[in-house]
C-alpha angles and dihedrals in degrees: 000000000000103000091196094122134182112281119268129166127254132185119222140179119245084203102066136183085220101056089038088055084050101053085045090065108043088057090057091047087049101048089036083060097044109045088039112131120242113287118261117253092185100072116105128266098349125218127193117190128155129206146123117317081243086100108027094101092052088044093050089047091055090037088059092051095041089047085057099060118114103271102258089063103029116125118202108205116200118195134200105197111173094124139321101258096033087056095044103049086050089057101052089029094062100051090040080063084219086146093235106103128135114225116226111258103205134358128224122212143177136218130201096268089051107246117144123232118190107206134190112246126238094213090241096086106098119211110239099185145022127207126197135162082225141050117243090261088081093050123107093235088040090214110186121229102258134229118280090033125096129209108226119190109245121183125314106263132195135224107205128195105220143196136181118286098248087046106134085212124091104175154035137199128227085235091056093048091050090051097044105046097030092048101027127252112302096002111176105268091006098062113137124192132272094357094081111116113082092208088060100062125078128192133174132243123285091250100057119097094237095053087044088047095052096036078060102039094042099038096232104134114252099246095038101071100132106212119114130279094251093066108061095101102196093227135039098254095055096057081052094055099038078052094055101031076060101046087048101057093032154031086317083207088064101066122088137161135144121244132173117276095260094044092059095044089050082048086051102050086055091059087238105110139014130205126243127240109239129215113196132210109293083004102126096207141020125264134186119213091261128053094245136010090245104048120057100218104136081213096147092048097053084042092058091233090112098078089202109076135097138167110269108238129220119201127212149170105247141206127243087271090054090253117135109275101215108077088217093043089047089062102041087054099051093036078061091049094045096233093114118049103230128234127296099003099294117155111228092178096062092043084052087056097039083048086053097257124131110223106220093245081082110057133089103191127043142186096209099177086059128225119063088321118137122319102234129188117252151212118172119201106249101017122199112203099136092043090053102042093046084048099039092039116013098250146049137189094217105098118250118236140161093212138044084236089065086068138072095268103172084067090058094260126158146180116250134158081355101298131099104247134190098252 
């Protein structure tokens, strides 16, 4: 249902808790950056990408497994994460040799226990890869992909609207969005209950591929959304924090901010923050990306009934036959597509679901072109419903099996990732 609501006045408290928890952290980001010891150049089989922080959770959980490899196949990922535009144009700034590159100002890494070191870069470490949500054409510069780099088709990522967790509210139209964040929050003849309070809304910086994908699907321009400026949190967590830290001290309806999909599960799961239901424009009701609340199945994203939803998209430079280049970067990228089976025996595609991606083997529905393009149907070649569902919620219908002769054959059923599938 529509949540634009009748008017009604609310007090609020320029000192909140919110933007106090935000300054708070960017402190920390900041000191953590400049007092970072020098990276490491020891470390086996380096690689050095750059992106949006949207998949930073989903990359550090690949980088542990991959760090705990025996050594002759370990693989060490380093991530700039300062934005997905900003990452990317560094990136393809540096090897055009335009001279307007941006150097990375700090590195994250993983090691095999999972715990995450930020380091401060030489200058001589050369990025080797770029990942958005989004394709340069949402980015503020719209910096076509040059010649010489391919664009490769990474997991379906979300981008969610949340509120906090006590919150009476479920769902938001297109229409409220629009109003909220392209008027400002309780702007006189565009108020819109209970998102009234400025200091309650919290948007992302203009670089970053959730606030690109909203300013798209919900036509604000990208530089006009009207919240302060003390609200604009630099990562995804921390717009889930400065959300929560609001609603908690707080009328918890009145916070309301946009994350990436993984972000807002792992929010969630902390019992801070909910996501809203959305209903898009000529959509007659509201949906979340799963089917419940209480069962991850991402159903009405691979469906293609959740508007907010897009292939992720790895850059890299390419060979004369359009192949990555980089012999490391060729097989992240194909260990993330499923099509090369990675290294002792790890399974990328369960740590993709566990991280809140969605592998491509499970959906149904794609917007290959990226962005907010068509939504086509889809059938991936070797699909994985059953395998995604008995990983993301602890149970499945489809039927397990070891062998295409467990399942109903004669309806064109096969096994695959251990699970009888339609085709």
């Amino acid at each position: 249902m529509s949540v634009i609501a009748n008017e009604r006045t609310l007090n609020y408290r320029p000192g909140s808790a919110a933007v106090a928890t935000l300054v708070g952290l960017a402190a920390v980001t900041l000191s953590s950056v400049a007092s970072a010891a020098p990276c490491p150049t020891n470390l086996p089989n380096p690689i050095y990408g750059a992106g949006g922080s949207a998949v930073t959770a989903t990359l550090g959980a690949v980088a542990t497994a991959l760090a705990g490899l025996p050594e002759n196949e370990r693989v060490t990922l380093f991530y700039w994460d300062p934005g997905a535009c900003k990452g990317y144009e560094a990136f393809v700034e540096k090897d055009t040799g335009s001279g307007l590159a941006t150097a990375p100002a700090y590195f994250k890494y993983w090691d095999a226990a999972g715990n995450l070191t930020q380091c401060e870069p030489s200058g001589a470490e050369e990025l080797s890869f770029a990942h958005m949500g989004n394709t340069p054409a949402l980015c503020p510069a719209k910096r076509p992909l040059p010649a010489g780099f391919g664009r490769f088709s990474a997991p379906i990522q979300t981008v969610n609207i949340i509120t906090h967790a006590a919150s009476q509210y479920d769902s938001i139209s297109a229409e409220a969005f629009y109003h909220v964040y392209g008027f400002g929050p309780g702007a006189a003849g565009h108020s819109v209950a209970p998102w009234t309070v400025p200091e309650a809304v919290f948007a992302r910086a203009t670089n970053s591929f959730v606030h690109q994908m909203l300013a798209a699907a919900f036509k604000v321009p990208a530089t006009a959304f009207k919240v302060p400026a003390s609200n604009l949190p630099s990562t995804n967590p921390q717009t889930v924090q400065g959300v929560f830290a609001w609603g908690s001290s707080n009328d918890p309806s009145q916070s309301l901010g946009y994350v990436s999909g993984s972000a807002a599960d792992q929010g969630a799961d902390d019992g801070q923050i909910k996501t809203l239901a959305v209903q898009y424009f000529d959509q007659t009701c509201g949906y979340l990306p799963d089917s419940s609340r209480t069962r991850k199945d991402k159903l009405n994203v691979r469906n293609g009934q959740y508007a907010l939803f897009t292939p992720g998209q790895f850059y890299a430079k390419v060979d004369g036959a359009g192949a990555v280049a980089n012999a490391q970067v060729k097989k992240l990228v194909h260990w993330f597509d499923g099509s090369l089976a990675a290294p002792g025996g790890l399974d990328i595609v369960k740590i993709i679901i566990q991280s809140g991606d969605v592998p491509l083997c499970a959906m149904h529905a794609n917007r290959p072109d990226g962005d907010l393009n068509p939504i086509v149907s889809y059938a991936p070649t070797n699909p994985c419903n059953g395998y995604f569902e008995s990983i993301a919620t602890g149970s499945t219908s489809l039927a397990a099996c070891t062998a295409d002769s467990q399942c109903k054959t004669a309806a064109g059923e096969k096994c695959r990732y251990g699970f009888c599938e339609l085709y």
